[in-house]
Every structure is written in C-alpha cells, then in structure tokens.
PQR file with spaces between the fields and no chain letter, atoms N, CA, C, O and H, PARSE charges and radii, in Angstrom:
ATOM       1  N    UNK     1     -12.473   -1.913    8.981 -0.4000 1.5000
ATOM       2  CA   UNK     1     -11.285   -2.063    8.157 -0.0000 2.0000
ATOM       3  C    UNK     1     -11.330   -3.461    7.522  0.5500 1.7000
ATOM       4  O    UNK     1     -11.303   -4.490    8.197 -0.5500 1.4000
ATOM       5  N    UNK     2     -11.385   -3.439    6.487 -0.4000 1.5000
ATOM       6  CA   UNK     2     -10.925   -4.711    5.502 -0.0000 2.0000
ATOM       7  C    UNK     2      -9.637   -5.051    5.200  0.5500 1.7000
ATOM       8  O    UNK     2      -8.609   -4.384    5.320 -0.5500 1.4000
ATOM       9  H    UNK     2     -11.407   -2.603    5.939  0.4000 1.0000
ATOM      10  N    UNK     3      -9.852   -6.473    4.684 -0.4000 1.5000
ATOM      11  CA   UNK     3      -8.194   -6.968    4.720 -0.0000 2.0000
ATOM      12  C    UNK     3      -7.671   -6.252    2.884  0.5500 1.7000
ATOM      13  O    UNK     3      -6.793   -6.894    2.307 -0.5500 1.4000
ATOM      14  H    UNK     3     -10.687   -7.014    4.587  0.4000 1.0000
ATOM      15  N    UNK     4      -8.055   -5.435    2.408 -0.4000 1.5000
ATOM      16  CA   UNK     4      -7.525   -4.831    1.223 -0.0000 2.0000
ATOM      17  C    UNK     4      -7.040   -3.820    2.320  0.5500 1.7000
ATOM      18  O    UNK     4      -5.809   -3.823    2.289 -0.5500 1.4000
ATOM      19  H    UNK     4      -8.768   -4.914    2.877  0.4000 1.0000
ATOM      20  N    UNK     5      -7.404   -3.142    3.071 -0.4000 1.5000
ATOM      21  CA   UNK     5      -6.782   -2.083    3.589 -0.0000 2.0000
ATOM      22  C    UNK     5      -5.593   -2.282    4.435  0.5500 1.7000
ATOM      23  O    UNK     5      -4.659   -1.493    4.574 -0.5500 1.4000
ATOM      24  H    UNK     5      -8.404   -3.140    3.096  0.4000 1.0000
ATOM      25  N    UNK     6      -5.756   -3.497    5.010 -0.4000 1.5000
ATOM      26  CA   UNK     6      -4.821   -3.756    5.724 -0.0000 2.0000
ATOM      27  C    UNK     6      -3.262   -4.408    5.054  0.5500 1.7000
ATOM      28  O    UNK     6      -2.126   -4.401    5.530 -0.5500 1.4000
ATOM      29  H    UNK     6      -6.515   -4.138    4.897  0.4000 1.0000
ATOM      30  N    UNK     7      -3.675   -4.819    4.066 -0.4000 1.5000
ATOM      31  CA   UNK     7      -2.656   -5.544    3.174 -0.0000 2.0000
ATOM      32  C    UNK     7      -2.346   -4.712    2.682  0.5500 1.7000
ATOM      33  O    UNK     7      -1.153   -4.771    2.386 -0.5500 1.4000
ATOM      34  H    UNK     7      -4.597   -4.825    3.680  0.4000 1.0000
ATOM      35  N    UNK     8      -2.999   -3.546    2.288 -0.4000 1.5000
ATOM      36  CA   UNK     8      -2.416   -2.403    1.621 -0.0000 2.0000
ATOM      37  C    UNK     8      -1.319   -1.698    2.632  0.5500 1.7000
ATOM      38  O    UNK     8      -0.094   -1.581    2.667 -0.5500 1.4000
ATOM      39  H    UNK     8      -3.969   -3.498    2.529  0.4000 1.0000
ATOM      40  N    UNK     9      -2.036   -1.440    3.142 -0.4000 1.5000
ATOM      41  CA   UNK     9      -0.853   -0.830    4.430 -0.0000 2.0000
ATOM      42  C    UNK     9       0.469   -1.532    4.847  0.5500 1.7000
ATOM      43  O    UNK     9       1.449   -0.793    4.940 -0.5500 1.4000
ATOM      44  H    UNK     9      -3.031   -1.535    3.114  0.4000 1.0000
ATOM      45  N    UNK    10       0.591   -2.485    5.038 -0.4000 1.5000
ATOM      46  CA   UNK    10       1.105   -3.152    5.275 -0.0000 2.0000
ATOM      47  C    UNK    10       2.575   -3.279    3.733  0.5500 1.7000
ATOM      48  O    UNK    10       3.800   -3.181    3.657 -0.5500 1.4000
ATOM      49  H    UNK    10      -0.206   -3.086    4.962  0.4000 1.0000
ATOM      50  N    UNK    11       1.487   -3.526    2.861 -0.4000 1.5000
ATOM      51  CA   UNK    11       2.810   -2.951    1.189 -0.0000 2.0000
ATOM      52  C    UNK    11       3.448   -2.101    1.538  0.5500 1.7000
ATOM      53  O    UNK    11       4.677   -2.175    1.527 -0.5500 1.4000
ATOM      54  H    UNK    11       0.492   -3.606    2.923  0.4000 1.0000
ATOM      55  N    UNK    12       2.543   -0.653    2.104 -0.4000 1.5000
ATOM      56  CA   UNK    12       2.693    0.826    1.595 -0.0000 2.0000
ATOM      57  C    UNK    12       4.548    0.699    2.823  0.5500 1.7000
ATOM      58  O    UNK    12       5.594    1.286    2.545 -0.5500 1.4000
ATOM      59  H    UNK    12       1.545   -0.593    2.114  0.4000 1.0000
ATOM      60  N    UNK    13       4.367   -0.033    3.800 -0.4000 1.5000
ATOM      61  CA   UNK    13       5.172    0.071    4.698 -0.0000 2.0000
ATOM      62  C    UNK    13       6.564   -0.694    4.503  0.5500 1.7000
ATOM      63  O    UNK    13       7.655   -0.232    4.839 -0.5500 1.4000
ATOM      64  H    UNK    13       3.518   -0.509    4.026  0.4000 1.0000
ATOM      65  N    UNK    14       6.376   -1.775    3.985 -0.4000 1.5000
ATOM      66  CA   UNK    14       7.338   -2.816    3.434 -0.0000 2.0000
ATOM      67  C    UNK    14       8.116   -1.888    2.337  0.5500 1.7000
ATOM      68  O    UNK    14       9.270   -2.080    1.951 -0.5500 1.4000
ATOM      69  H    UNK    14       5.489   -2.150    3.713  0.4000 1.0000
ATOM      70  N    UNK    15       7.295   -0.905    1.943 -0.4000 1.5000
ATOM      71  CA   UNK    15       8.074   -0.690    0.501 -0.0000 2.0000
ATOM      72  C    UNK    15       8.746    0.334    0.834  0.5500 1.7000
ATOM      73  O    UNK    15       9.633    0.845    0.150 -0.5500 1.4000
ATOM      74  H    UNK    15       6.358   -0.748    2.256  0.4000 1.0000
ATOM      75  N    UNK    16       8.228    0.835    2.302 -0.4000 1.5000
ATOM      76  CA   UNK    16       8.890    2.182    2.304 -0.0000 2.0000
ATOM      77  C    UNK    16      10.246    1.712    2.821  0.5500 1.7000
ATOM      78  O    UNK    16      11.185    2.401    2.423 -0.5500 1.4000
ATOM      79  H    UNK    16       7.508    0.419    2.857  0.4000 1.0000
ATOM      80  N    UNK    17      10.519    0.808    3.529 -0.4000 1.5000
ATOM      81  CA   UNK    17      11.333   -0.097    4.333 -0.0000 2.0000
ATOM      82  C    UNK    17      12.534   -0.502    3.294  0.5500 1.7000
ATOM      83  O    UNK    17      13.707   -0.716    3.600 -0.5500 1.4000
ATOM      84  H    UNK    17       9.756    0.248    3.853  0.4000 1.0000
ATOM      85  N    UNK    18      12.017   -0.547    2.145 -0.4000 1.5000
ATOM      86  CA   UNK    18      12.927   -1.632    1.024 -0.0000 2.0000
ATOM      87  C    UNK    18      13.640   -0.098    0.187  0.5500 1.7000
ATOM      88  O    UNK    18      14.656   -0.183   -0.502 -0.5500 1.4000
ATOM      89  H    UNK    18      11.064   -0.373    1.896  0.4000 1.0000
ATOM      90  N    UNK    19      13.092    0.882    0.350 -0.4000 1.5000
ATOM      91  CA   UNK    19      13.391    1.641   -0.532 -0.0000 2.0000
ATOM      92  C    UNK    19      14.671    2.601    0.346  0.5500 1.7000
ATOM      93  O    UNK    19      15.698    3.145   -0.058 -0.5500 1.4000
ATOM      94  H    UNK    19      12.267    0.951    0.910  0.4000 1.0000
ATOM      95  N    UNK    20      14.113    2.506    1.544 -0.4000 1.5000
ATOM      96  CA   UNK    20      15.381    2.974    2.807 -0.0000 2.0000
ATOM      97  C    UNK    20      16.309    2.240    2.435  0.5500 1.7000
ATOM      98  O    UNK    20      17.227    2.904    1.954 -0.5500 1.4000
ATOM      99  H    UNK    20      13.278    2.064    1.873  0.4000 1.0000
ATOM     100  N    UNK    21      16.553    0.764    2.440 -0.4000 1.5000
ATOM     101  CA   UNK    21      17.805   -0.047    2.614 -0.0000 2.0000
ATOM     102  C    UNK    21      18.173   -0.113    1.382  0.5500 1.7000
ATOM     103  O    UNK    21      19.226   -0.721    1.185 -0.5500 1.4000
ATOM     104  H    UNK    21      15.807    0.224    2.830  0.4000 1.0000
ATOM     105  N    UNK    22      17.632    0.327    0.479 -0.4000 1.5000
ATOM     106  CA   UNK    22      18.120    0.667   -1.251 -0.0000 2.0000
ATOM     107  C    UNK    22      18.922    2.202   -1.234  0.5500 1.7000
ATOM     108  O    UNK    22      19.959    2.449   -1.849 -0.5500 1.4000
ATOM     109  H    UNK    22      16.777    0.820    0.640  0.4000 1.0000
ATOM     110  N    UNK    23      18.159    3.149   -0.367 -0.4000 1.5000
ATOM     111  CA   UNK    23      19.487    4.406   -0.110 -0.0000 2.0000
ATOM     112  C    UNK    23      20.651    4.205    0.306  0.5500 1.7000
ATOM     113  O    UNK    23      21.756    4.578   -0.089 -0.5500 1.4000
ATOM     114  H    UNK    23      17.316    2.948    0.132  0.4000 1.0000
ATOM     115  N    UNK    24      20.178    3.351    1.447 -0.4000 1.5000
ATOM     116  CA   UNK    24      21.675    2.841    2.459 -0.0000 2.0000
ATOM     117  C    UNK    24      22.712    2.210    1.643  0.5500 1.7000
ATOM     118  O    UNK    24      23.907    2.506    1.646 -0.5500 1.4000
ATOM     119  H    UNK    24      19.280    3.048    1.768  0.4000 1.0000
ATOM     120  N    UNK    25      22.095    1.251    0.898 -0.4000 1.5000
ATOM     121  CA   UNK    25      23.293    0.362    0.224 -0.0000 2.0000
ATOM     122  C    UNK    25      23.495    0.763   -1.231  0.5500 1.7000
ATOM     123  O    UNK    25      23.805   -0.028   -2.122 -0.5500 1.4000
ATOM     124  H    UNK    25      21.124    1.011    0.896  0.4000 1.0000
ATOM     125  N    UNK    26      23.210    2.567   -1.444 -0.4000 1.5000
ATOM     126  CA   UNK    26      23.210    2.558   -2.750 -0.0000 2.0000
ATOM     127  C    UNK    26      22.557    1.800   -3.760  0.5500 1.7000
ATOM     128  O    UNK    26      23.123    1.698   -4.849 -0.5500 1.4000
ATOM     129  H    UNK    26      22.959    3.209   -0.720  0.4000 1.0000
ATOM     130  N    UNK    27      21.663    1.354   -3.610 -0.4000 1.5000
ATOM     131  CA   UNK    27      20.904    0.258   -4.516 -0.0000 2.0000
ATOM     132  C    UNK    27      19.892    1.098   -5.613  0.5500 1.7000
ATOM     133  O    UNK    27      18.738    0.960   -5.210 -0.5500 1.4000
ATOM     134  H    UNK    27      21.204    1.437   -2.725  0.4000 1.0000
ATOM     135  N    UNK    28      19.919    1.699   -6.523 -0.4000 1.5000
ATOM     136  CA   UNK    28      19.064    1.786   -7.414 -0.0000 2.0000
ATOM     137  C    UNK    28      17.189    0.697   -7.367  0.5500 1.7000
ATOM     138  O    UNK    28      15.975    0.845   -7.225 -0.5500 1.4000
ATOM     139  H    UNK    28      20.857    1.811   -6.851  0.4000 1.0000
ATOM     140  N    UNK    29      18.322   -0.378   -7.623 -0.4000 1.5000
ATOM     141  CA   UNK    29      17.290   -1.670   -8.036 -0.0000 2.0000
ATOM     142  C    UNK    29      16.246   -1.912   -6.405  0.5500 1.7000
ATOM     143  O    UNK    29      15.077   -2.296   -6.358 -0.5500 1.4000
ATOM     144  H    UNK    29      19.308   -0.498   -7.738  0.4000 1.0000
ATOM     145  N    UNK    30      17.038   -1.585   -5.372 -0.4000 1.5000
ATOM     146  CA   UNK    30      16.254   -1.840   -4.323 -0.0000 2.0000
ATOM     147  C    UNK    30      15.087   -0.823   -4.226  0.5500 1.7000
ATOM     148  O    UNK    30      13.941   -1.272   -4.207 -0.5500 1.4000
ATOM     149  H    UNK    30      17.987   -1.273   -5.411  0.4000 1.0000
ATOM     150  N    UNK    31      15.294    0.501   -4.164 -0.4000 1.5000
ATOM     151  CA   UNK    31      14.823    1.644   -4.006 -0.0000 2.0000
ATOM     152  C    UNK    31      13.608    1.488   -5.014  0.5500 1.7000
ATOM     153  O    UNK    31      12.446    1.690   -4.661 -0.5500 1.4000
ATOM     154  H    UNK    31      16.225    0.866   -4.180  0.4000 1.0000
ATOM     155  N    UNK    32      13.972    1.112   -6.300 -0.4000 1.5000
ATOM     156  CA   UNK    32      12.987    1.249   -7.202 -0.0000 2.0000
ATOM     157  C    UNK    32      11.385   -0.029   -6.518  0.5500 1.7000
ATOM     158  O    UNK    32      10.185    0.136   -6.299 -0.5500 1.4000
ATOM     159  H    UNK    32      14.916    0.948   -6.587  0.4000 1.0000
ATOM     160  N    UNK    33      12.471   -1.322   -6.417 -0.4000 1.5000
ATOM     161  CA   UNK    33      11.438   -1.549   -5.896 -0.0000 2.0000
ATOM     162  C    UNK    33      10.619   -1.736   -4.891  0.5500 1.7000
ATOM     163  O    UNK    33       9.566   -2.355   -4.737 -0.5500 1.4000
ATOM     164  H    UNK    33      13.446   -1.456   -6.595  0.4000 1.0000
ATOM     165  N    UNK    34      11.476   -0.915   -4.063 -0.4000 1.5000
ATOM     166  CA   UNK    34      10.495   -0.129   -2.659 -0.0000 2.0000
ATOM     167  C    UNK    34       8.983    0.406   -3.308  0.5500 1.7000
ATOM     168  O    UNK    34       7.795    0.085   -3.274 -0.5500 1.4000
ATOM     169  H    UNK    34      12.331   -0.413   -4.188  0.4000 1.0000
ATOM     170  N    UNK    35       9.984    1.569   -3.991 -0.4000 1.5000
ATOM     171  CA   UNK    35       8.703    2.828   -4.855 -0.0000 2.0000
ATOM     172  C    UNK    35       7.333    1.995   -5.501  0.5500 1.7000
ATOM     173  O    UNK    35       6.192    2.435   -5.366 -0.5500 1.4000
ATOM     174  H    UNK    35      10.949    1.829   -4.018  0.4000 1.0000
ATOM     175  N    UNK    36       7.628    0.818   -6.168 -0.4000 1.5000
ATOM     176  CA   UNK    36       6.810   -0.489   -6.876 -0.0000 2.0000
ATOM     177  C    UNK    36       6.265   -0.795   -5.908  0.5500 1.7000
ATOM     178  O    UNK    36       5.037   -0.706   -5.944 -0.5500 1.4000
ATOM     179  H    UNK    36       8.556    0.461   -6.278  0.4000 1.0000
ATOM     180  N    UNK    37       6.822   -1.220   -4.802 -0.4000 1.5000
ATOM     181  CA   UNK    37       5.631   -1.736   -3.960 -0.0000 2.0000
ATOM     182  C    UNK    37       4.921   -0.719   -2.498  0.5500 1.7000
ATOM     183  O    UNK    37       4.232   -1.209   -1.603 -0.5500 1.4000
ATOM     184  H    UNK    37       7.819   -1.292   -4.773  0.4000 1.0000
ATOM     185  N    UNK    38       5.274    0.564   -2.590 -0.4000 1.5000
ATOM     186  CA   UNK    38       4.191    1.521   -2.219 -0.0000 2.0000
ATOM     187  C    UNK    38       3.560    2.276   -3.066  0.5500 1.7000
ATOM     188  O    UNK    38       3.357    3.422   -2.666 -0.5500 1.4000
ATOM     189  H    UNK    38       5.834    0.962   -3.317  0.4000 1.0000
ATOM     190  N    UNK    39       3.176    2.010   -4.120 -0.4000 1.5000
ATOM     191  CA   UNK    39       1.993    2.581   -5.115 -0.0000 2.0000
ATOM     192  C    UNK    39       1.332    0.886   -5.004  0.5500 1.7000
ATOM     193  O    UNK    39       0.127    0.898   -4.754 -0.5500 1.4000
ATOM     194  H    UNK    39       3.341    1.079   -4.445  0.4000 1.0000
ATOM     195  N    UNK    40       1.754   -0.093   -5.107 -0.4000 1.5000
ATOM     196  CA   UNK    40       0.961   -1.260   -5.270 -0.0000 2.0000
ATOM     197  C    UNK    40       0.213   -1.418   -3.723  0.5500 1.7000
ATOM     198  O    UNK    40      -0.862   -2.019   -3.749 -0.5500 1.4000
ATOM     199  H    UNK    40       2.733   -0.103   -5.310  0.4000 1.0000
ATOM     200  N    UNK    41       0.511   -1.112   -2.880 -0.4000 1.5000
ATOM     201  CA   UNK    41       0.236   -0.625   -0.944 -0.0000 2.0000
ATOM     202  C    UNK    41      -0.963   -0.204   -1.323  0.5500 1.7000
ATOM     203  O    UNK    41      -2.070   -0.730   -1.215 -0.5500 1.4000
ATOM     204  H    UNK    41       1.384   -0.624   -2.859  0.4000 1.0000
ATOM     205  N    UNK    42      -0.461    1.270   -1.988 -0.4000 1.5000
ATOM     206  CA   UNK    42      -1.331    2.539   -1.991 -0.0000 2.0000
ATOM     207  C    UNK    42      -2.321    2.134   -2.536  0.5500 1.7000
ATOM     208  O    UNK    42      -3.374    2.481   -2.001 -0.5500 1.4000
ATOM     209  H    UNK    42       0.438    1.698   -2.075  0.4000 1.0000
ATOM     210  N    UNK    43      -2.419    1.284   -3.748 -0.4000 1.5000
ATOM     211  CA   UNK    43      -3.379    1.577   -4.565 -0.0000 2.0000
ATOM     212  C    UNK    43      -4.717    0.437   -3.600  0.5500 1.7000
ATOM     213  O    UNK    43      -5.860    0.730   -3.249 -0.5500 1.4000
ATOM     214  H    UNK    43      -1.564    1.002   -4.182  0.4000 1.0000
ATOM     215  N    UNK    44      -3.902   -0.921   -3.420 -0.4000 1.5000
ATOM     216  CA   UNK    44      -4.934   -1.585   -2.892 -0.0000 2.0000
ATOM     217  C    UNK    44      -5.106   -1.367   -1.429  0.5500 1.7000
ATOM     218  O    UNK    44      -5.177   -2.451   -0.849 -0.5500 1.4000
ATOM     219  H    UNK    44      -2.974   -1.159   -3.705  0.4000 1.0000
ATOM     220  N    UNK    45      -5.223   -0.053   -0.402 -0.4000 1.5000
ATOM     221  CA   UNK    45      -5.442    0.402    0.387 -0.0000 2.0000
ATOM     222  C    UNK    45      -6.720    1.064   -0.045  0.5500 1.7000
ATOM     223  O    UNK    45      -7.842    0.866    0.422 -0.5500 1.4000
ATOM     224  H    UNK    45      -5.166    0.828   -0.872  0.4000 1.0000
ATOM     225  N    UNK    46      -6.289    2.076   -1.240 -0.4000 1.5000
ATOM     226  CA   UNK    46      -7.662    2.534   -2.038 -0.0000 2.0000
ATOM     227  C    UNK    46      -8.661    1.697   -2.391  0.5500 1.7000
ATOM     228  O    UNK    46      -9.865    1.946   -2.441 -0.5500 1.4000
ATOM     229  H    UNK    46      -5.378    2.237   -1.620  0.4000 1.0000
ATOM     230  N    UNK    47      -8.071    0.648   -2.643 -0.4000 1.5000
ATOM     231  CA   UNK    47      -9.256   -0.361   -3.354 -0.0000 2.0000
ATOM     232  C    UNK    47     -10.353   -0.482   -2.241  0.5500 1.7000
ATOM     233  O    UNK    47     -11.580   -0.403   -2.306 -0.5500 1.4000
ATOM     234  H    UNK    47      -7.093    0.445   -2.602  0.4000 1.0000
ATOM     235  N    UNK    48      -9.466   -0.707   -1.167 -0.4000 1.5000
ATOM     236  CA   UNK    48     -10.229   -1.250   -0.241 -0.0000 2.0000
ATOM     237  C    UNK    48     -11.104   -0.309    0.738  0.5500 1.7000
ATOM     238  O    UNK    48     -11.785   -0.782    1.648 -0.5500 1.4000
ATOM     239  H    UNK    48      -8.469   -0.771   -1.115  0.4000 1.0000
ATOM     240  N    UNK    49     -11.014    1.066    0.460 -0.4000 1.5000
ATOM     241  CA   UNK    49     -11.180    1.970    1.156 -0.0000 2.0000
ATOM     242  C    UNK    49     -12.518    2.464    0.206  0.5500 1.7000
ATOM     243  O    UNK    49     -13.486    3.055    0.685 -0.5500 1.4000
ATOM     244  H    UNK    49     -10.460    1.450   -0.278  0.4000 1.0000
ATOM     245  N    UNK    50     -12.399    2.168   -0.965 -0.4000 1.5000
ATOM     246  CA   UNK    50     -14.282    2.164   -1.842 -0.0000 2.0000
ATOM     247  C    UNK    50     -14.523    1.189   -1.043  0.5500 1.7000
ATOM     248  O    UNK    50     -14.999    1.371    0.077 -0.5500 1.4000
ATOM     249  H    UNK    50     -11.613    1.687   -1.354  0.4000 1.0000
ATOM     250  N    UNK    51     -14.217    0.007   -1.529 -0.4000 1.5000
ATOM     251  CA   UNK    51     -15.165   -1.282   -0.617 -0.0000 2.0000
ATOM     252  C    UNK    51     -15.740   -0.740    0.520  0.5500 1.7000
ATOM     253  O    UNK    51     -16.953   -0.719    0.731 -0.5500 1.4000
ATOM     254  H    UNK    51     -13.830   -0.141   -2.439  0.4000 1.0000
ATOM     255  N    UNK    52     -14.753   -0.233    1.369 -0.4000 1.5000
ATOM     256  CA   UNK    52     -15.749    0.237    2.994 -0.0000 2.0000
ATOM     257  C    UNK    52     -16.852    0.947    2.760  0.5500 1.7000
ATOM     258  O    UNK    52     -17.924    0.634    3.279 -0.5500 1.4000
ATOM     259  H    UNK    52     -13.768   -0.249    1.198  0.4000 1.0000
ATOM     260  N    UNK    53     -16.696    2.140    1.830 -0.4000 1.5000
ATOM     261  CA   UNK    53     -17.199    3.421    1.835 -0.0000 2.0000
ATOM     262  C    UNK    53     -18.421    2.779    0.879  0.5500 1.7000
ATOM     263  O    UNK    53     -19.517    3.288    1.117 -0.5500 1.4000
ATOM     264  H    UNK    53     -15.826    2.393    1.408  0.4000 1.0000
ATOM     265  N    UNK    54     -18.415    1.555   -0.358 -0.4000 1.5000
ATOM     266  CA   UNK    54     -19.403    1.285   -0.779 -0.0000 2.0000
ATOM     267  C    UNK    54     -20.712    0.409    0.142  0.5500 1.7000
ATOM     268  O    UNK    54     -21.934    0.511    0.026 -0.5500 1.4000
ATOM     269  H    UNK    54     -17.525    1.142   -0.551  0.4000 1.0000
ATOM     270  N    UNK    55     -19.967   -0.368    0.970 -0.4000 1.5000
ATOM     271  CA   UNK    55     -20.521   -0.818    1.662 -0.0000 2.0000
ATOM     272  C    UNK    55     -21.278   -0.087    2.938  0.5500 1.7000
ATOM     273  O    UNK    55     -22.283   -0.400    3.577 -0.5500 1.4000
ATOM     274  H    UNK    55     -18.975   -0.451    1.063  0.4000 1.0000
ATOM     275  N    UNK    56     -20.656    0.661    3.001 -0.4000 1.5000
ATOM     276  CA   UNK    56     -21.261    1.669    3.946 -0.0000 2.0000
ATOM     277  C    UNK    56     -22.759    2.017    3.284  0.5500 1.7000
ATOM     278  O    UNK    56     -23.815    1.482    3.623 -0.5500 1.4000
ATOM     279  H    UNK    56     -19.840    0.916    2.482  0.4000 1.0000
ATOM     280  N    UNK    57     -22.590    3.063    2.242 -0.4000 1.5000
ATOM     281  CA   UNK    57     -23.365    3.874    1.652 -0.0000 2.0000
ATOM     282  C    UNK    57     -24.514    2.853    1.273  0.5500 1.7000
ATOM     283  O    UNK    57     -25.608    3.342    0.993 -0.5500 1.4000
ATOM     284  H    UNK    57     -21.733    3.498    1.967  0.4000 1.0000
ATOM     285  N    UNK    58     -24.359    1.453    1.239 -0.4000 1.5000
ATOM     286  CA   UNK    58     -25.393    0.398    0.724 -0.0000 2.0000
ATOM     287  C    UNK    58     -26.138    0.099    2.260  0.5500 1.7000
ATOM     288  O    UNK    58     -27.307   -0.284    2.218 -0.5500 1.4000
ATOM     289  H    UNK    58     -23.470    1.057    1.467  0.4000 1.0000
ATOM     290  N    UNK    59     -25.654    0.223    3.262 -0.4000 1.5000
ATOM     291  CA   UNK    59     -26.036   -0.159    4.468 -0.0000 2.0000
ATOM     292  C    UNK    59     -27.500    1.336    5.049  0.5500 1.7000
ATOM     293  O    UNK    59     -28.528    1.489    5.709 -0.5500 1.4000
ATOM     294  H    UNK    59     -24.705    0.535    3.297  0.4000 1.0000
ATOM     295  N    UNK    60     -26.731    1.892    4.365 -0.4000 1.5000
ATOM     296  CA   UNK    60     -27.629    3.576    5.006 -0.0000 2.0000
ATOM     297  C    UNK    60     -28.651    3.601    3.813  0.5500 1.7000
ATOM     298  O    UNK    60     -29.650    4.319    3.761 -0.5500 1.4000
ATOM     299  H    UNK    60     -25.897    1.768    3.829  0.4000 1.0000
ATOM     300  N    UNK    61     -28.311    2.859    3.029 -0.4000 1.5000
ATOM     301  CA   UNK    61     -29.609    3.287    1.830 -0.0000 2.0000
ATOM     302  C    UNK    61     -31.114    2.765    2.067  0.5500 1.7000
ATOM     303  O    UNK    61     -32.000    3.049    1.262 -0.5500 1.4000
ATOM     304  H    UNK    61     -27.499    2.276    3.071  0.4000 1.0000
C-alpha cells in the first residue's frame, strides 16, 4: 500500500463524515463538500492503486 492509497482513503472517509454532518444540520454547502472530497479520496486512491499495480507488473517483467 502506498501513501496515494492511503491518503486517498482516508479523503474517501473524511468526506463521507462531512457529508453526514451536512444531512444532520441541513447543510447543502456541507454535504456538497463531503461529495467533493470523496471523488477527490476516490480518485487519488485510484491513482495510487495503478502505481501499485504498475509497479508490480514492472517487478514480474
């Protein structure tokens, strides 16, 4: 595991967190940017999840 994956995760979770306490308090603006920062999670979870998988596939070659 790389630290893109882990930082990703770590977004994907924060945002899900921010977007809960944006239901709770009625918040539009919170919620939204829960949603903003679990695609930004998601994406650099992905990023980091080629990195492994490239690095992998370079190791077996």
């Amino acid at each position: 595991m790389n630290k893109n994956q882990v930082k990703g995760a770590v977004k994907d979770i924060a945002g899900k967190v921010q977007e809960e306490v944006g239901k709770l308090s009625g918040s539009k603006e919170q919620q939204a940017k829960g949603l903003d920062k679990q695609i930004s999670g998601k994406a650099e979870k992905a990023f980091g999840d080629a990195k492994e998988a490239f690095k992998d596939a370079t190791k077996h070659a």
